[in-house]
mmCIF file of the C-alpha atoms, coordinates in Angstrom:
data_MODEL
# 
_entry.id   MODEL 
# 
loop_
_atom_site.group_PDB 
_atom_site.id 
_atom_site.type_symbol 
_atom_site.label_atom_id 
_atom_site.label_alt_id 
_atom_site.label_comp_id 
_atom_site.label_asym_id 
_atom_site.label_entity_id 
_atom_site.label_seq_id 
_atom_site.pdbx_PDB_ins_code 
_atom_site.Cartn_x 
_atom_site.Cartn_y 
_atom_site.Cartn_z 
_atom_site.occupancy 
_atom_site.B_iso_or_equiv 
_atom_site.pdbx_formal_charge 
_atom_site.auth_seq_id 
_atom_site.auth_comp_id 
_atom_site.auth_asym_id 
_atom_site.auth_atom_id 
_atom_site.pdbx_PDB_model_num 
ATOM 1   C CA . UNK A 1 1   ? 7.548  -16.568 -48.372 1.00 0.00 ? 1   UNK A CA 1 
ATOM 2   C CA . UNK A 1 2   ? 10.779 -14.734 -47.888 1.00 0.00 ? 2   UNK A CA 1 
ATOM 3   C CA . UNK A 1 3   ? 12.138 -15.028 -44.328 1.00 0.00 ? 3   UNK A CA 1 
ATOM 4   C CA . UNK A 1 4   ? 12.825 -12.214 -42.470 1.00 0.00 ? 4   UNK A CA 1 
ATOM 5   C CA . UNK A 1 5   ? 16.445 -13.531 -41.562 1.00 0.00 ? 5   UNK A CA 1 
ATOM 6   C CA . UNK A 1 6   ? 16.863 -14.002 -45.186 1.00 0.00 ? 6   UNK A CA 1 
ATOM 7   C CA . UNK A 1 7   ? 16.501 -10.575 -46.319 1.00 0.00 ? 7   UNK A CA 1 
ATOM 8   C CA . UNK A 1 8   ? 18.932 -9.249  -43.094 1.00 0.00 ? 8   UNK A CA 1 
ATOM 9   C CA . UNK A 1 9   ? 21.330 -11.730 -44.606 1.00 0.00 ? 9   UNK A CA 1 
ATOM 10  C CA . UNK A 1 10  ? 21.224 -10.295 -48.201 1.00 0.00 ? 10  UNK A CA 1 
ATOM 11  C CA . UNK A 1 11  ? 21.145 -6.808  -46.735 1.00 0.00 ? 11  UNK A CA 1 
ATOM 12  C CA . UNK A 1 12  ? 24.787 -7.940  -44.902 1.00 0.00 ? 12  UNK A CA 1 
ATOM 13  C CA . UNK A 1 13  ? 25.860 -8.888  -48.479 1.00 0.00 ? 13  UNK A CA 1 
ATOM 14  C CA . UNK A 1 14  ? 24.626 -5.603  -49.980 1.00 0.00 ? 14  UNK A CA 1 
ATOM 15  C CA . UNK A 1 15  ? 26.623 -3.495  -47.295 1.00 0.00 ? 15  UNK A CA 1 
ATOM 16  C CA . UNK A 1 16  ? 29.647 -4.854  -47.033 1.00 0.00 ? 16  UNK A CA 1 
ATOM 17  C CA . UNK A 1 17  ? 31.991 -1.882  -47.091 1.00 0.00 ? 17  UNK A CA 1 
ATOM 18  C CA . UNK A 1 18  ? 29.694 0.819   -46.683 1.00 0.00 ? 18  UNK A CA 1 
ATOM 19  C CA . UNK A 1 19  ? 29.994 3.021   -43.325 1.00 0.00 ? 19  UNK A CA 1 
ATOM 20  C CA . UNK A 1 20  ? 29.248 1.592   -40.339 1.00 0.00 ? 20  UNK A CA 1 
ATOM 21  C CA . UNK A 1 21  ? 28.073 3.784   -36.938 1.00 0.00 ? 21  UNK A CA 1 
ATOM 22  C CA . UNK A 1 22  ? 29.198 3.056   -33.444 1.00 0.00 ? 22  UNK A CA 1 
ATOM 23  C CA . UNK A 1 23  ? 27.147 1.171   -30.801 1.00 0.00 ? 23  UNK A CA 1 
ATOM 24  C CA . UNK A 1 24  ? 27.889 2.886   -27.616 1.00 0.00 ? 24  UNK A CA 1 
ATOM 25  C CA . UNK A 1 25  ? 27.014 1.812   -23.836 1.00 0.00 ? 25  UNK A CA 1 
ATOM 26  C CA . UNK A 1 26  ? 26.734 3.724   -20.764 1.00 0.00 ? 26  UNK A CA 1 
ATOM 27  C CA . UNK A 1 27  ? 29.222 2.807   -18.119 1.00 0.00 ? 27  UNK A CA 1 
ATOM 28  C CA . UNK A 1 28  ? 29.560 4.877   -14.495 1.00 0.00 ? 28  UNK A CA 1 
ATOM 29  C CA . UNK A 1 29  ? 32.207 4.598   -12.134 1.00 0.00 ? 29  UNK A CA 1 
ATOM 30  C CA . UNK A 1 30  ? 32.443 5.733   -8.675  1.00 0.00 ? 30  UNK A CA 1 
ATOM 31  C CA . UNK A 1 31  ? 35.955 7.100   -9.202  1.00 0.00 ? 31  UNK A CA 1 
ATOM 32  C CA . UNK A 1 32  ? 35.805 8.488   -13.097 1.00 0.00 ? 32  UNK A CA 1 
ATOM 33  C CA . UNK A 1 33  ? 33.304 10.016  -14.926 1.00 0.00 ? 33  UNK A CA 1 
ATOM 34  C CA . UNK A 1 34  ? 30.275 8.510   -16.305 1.00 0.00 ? 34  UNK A CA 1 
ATOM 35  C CA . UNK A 1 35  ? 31.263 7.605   -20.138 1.00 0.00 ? 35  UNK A CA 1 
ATOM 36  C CA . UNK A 1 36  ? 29.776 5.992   -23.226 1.00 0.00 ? 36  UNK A CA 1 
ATOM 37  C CA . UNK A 1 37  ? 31.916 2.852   -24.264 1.00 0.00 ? 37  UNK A CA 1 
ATOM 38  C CA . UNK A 1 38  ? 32.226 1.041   -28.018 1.00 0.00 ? 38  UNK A CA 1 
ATOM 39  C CA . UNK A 1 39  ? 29.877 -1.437  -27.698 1.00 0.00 ? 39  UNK A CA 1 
ATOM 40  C CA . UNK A 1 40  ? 30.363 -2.549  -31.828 1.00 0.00 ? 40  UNK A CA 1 
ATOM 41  C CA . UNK A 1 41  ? 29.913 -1.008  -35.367 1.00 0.00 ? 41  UNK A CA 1 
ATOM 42  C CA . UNK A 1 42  ? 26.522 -0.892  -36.967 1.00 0.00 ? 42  UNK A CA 1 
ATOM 43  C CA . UNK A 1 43  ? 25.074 0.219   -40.091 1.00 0.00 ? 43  UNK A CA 1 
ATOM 44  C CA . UNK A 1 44  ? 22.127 2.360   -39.812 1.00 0.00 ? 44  UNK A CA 1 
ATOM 45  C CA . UNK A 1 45  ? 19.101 1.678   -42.008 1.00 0.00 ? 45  UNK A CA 1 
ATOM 46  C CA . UNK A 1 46  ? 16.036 4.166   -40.571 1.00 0.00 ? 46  UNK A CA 1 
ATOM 47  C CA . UNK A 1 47  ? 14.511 2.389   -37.220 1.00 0.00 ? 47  UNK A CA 1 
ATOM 48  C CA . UNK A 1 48  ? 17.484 -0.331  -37.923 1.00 0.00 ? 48  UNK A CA 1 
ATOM 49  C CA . UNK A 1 49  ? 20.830 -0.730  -36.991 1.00 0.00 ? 49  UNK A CA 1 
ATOM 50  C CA . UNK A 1 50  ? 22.150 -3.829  -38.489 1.00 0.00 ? 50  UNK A CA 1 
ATOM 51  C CA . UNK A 1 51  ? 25.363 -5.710  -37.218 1.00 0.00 ? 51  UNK A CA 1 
ATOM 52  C CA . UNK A 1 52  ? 27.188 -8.991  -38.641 1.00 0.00 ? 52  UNK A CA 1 
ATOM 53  C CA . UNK A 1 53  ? 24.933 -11.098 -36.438 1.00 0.00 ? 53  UNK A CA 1 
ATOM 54  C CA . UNK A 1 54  ? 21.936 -9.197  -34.915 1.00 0.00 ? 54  UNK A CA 1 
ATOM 55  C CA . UNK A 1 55  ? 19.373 -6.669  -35.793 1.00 0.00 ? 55  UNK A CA 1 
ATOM 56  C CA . UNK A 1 56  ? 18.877 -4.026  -33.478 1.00 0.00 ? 56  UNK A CA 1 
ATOM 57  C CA . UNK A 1 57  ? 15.891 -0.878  -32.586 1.00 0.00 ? 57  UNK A CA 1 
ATOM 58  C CA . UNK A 1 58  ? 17.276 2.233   -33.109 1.00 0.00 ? 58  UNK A CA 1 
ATOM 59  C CA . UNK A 1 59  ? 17.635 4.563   -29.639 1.00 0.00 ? 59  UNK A CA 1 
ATOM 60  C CA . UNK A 1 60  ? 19.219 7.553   -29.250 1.00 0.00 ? 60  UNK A CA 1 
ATOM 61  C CA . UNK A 1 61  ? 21.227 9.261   -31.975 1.00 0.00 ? 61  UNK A CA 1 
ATOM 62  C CA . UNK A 1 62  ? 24.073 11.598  -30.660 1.00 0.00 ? 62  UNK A CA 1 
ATOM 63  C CA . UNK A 1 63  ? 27.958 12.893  -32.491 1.00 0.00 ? 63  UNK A CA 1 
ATOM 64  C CA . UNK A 1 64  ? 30.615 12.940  -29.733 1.00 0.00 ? 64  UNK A CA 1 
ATOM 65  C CA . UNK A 1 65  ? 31.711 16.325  -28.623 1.00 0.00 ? 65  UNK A CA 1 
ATOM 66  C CA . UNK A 1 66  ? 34.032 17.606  -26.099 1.00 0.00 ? 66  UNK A CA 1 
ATOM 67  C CA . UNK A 1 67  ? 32.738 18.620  -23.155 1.00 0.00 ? 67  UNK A CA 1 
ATOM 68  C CA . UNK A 1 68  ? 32.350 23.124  -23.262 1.00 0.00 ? 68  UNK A CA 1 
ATOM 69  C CA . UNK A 1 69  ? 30.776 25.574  -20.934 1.00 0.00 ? 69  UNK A CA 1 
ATOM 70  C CA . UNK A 1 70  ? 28.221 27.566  -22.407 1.00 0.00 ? 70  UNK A CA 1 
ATOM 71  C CA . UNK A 1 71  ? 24.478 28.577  -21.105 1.00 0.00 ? 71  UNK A CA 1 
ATOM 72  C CA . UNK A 1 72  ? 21.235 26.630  -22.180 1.00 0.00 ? 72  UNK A CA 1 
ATOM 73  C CA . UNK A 1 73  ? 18.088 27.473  -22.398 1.00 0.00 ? 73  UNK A CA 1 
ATOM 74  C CA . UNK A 1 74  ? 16.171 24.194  -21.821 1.00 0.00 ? 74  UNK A CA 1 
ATOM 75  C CA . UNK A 1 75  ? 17.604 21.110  -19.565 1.00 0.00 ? 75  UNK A CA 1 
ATOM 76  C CA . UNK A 1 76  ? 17.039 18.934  -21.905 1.00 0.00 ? 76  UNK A CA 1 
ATOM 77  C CA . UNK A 1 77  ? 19.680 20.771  -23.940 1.00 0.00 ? 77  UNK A CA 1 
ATOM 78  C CA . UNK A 1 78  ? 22.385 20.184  -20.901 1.00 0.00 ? 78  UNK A CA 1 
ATOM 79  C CA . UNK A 1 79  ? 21.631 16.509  -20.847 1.00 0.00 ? 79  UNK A CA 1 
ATOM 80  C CA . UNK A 1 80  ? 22.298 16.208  -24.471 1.00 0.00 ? 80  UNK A CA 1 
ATOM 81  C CA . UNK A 1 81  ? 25.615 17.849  -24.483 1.00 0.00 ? 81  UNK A CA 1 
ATOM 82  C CA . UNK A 1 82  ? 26.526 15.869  -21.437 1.00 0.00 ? 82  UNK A CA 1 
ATOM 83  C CA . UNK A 1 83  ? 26.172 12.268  -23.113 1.00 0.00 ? 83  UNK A CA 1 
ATOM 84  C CA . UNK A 1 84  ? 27.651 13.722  -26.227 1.00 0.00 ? 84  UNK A CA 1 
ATOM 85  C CA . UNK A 1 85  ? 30.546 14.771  -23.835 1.00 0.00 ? 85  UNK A CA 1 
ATOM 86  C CA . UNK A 1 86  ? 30.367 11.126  -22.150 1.00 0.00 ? 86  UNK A CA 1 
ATOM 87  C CA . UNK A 1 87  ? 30.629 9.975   -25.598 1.00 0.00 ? 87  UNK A CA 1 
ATOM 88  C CA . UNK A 1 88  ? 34.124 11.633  -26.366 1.00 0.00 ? 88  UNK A CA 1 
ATOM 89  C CA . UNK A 1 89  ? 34.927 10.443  -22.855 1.00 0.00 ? 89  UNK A CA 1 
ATOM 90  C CA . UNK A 1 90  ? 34.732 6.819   -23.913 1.00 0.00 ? 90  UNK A CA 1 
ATOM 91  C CA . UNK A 1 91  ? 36.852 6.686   -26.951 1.00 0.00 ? 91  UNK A CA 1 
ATOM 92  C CA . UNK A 1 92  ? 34.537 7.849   -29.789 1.00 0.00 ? 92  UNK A CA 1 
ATOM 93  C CA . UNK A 1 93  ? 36.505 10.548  -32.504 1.00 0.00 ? 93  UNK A CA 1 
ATOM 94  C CA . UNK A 1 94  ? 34.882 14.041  -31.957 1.00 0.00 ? 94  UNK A CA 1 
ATOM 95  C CA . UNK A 1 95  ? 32.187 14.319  -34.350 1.00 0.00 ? 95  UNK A CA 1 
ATOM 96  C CA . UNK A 1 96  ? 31.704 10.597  -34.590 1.00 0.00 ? 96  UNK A CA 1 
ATOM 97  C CA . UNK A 1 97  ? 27.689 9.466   -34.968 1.00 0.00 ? 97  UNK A CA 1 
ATOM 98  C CA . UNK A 1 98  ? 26.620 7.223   -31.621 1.00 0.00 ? 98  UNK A CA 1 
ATOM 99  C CA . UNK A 1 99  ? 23.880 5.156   -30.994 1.00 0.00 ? 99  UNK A CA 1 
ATOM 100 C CA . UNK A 1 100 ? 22.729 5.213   -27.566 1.00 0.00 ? 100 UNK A CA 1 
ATOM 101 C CA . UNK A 1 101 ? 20.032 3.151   -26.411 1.00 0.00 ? 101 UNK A CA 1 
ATOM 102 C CA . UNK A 1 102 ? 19.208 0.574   -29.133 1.00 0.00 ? 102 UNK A CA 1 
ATOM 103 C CA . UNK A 1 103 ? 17.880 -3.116  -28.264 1.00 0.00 ? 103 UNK A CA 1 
ATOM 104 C CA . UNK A 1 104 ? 18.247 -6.188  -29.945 1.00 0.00 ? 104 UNK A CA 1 
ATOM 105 C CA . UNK A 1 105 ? 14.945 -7.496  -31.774 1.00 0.00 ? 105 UNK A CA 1 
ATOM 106 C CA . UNK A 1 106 ? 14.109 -10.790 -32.291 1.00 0.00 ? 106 UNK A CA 1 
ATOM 107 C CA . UNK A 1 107 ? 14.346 -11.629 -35.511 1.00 0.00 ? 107 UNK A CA 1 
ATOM 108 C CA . UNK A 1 108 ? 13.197 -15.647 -35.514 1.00 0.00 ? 108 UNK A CA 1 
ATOM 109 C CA . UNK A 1 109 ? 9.624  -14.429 -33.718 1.00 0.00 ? 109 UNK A CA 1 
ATOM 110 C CA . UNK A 1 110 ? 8.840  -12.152 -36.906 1.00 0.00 ? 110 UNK A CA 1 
ATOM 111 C CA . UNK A 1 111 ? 8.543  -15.413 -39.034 1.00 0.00 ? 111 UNK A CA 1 
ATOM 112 C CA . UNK A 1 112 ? 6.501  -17.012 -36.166 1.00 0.00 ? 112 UNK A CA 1 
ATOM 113 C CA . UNK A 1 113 ? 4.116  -14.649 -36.332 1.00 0.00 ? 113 UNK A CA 1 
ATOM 114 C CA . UNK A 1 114 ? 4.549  -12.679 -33.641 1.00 0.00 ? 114 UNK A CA 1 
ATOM 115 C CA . UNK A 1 115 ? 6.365  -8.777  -33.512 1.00 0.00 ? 115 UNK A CA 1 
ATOM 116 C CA . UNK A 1 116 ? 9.546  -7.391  -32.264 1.00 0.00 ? 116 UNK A CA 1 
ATOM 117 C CA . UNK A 1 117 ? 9.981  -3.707  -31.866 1.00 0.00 ? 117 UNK A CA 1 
ATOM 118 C CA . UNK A 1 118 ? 9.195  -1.932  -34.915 1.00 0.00 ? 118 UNK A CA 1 
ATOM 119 C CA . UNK A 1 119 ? 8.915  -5.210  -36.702 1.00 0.00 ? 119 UNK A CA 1 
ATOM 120 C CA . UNK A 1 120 ? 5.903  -7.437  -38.053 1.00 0.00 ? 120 UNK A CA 1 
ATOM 121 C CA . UNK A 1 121 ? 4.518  -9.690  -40.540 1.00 0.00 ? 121 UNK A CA 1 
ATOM 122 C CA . UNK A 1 122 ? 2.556  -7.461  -42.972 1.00 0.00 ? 122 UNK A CA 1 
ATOM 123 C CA . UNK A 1 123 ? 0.224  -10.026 -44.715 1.00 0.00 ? 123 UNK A CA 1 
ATOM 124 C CA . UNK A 1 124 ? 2.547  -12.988 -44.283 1.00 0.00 ? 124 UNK A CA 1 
ATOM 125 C CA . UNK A 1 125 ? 5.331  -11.352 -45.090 1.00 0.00 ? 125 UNK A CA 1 
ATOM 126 C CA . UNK A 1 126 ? 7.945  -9.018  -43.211 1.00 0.00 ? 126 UNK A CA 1 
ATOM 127 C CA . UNK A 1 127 ? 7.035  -5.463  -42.246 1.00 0.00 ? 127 UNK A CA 1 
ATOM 128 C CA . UNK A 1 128 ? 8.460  -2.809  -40.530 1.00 0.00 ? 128 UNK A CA 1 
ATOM 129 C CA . UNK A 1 129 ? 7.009  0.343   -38.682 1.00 0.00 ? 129 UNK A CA 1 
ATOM 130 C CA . UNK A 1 130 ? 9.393  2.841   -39.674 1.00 0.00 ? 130 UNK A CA 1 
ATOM 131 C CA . UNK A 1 131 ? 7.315  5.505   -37.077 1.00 0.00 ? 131 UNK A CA 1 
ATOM 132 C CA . UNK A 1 132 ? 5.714  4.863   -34.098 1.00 0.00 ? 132 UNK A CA 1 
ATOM 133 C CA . UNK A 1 133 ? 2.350  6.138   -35.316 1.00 0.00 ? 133 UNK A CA 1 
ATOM 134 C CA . UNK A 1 134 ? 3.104  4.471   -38.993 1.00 0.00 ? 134 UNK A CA 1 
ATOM 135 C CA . UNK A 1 135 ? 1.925  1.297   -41.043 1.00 0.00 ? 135 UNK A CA 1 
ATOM 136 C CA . UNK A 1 136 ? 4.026  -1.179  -41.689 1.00 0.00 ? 136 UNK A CA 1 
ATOM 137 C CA . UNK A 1 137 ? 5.200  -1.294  -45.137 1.00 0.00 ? 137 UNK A CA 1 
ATOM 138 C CA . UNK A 1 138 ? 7.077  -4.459  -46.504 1.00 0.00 ? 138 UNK A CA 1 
ATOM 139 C CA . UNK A 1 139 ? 10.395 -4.677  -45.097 1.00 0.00 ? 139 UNK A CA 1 
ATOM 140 C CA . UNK A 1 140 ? 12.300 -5.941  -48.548 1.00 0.00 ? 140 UNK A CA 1 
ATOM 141 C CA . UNK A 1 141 ? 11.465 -2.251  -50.344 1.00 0.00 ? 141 UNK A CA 1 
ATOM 142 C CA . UNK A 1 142 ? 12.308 -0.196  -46.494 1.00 0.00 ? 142 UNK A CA 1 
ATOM 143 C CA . UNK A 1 143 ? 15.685 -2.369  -46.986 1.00 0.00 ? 143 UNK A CA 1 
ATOM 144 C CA . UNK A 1 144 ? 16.291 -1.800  -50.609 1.00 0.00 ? 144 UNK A CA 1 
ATOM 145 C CA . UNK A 1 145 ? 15.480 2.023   -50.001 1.00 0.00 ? 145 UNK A CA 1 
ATOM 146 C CA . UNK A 1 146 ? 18.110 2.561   -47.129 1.00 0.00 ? 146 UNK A CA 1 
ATOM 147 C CA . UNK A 1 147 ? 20.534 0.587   -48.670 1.00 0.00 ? 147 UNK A CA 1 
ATOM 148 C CA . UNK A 1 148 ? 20.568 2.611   -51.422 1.00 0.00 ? 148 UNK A CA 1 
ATOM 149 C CA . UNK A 1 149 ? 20.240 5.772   -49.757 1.00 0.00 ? 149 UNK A CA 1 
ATOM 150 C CA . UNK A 1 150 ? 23.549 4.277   -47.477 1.00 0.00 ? 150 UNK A CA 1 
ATOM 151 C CA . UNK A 1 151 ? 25.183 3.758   -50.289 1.00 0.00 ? 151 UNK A CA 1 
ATOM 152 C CA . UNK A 1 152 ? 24.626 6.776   -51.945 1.00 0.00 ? 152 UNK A CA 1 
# 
């Protein structure tokens, strides 16, 4: 059986120098404006971010923007551009992709038999939801898929 930790590590080997995304955090002040901070690089494969050391549940997915006046028609819309704007704020290039949100899975309870976020073992061997409502398919073909597709 193929660990799961052993196919994250070969993914780290197959990525090394393609484009990383930034890992962002939320941080609010009393005295400045609430902004999203570099929190680390990560490269984004589907429902996974991966880092050097930790694999993470995707979250929200903004690009920075500076912050513009203009009407919208739903609020949701306004709270969108606002963290994109909290984004630029914080340091990230204008355009730049941010992940917002993620969390940190636990990798080492996958091979105990037990589940973290969208992943599970799928007959004994790693799996990964790549939808809420989906089946897990084997997580060694998701990771050879969005490799390649990252690498592109």
């Amino acid at each position: 059986m193929t660990t799961t930790s052993a196919l994250f590590d070969a993914a780290r080997e197959r990525l090394a120098g393609a484009r990383r995304e930034g890992l962002g955090l939320l941080r609010t002040s009393r005295w400045r404006a609430d902004r999203i901070v570099r929190a680390g690089t990560a490269w984004h494969l589907g429902v996974l971010l991966l880092t050097d050391d930790a694999v993470l549940a995707t979250g929200e997915i903004l690009r920075a923007a500076a912050e513009v006046r203009r009407g919208f028609a739903a609020e949701s819309a306004r709270a969108r551009a606002e963290r994109r704007a909290q984004a630029r704020r914080g340091g990230f290039a204008e355009g730049e992709v941010v992940h917002l949100g993620w969390r940190t899975l636990d990798v080492t309870a996958i091979d105990a038999g037990g589940a973290s976020g969208p992943l599970a073992l799928l007959d004994g061997e790693p799996g990964v939801r790549w939808s809420p409502g989906g089946a897990l398919v084997p997580l060694a073909g998701y990771l050879d898929e969005k490799i390649a597709l990252l690498r592109g």
